[in-house]
C-alpha positions in Angstrom: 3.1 15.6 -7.1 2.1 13.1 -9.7 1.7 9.5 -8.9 3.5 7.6 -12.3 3.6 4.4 -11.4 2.0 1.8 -9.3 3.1 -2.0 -9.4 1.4 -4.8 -6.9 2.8 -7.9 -5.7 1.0 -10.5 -3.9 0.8 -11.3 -0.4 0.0 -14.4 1.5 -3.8 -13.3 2.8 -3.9 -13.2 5.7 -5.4 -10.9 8.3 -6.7 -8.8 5.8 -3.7 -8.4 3.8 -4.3 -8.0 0.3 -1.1 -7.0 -1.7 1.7 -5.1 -1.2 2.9 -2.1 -3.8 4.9 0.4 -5.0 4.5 3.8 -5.9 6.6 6.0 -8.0 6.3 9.5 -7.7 6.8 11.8 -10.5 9.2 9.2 -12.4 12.2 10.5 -9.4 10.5 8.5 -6.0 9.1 5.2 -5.3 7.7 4.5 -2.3 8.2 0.3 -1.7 5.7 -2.4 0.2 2.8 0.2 1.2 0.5 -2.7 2.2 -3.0 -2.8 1.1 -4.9 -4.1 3.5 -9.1 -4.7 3.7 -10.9 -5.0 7.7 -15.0 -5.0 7.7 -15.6 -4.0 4.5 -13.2 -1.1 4.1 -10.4 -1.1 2.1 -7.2 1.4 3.3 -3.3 1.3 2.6 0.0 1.0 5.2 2.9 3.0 4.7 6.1 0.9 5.3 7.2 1.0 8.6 10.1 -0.2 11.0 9.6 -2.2 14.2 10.5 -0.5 17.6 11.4 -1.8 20.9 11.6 0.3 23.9 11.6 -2.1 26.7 8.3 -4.3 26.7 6.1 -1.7 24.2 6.6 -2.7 20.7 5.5 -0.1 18.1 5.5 0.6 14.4 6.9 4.0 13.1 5.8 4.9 9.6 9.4 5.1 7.2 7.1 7.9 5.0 3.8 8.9 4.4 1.8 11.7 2.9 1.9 14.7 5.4 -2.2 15.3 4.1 -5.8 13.8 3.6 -5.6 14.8 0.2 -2.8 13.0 -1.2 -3.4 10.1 1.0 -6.5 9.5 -0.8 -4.5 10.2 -4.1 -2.4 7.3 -3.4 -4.9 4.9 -2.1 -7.1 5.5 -5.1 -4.3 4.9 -7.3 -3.0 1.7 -5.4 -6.6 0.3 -5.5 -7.1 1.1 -9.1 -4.0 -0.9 -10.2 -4.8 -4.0 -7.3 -8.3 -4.1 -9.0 -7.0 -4.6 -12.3 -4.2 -6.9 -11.0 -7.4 -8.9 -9.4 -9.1 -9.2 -12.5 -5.6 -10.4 -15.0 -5.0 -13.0 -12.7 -9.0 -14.1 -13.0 -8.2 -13.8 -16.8 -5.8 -15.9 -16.7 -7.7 -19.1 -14.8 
């Protein structure tokens, strides 16, 4: 699967919350508001995910996510790539 597009969006930062973005996937999928997120140093991605209730235990349950290490790393390689080069445009632009 080939990742062909990658758009961020800014995010109020807090928390460690970087961005959000979206992925498209082989010009037929996009994946919307992954969440790109940096805690002690390290830099990782969210997948989107729904809010659950049962009784007093609130949860999040992933909507999708890749189903391997492999193409995780694909996409948050890709997400950081394009959030980098977002970064630096809006520094160009000061």
């Amino acid at each position: 699967m080939e990742i062909t597009d990658v758009k961020i969006f800014s995010a109020n930062k807090k928390g460690g919350k970087l961005a959000y973005a979206n992925v498209v996937l082989n010009n037929e999928f996009i994946i919307k508001r992954i969440t790109l997120v940096e805690n002690k140093g390290k830099r990782f991605i969210g997948m989107p995910s729904i809010r659950s209730v049962n009784g007093q235990k609130v949860s999040f349950r992933d909507i999708c996510h890749p189903l391997n290490n492999e193409f995780r790393e694909k996409i948050t390689e890709a997400v950081f790539e394009a959030y980098d080069e977002f970064e630096k445009e809006l520094e160009d632009e000061d």
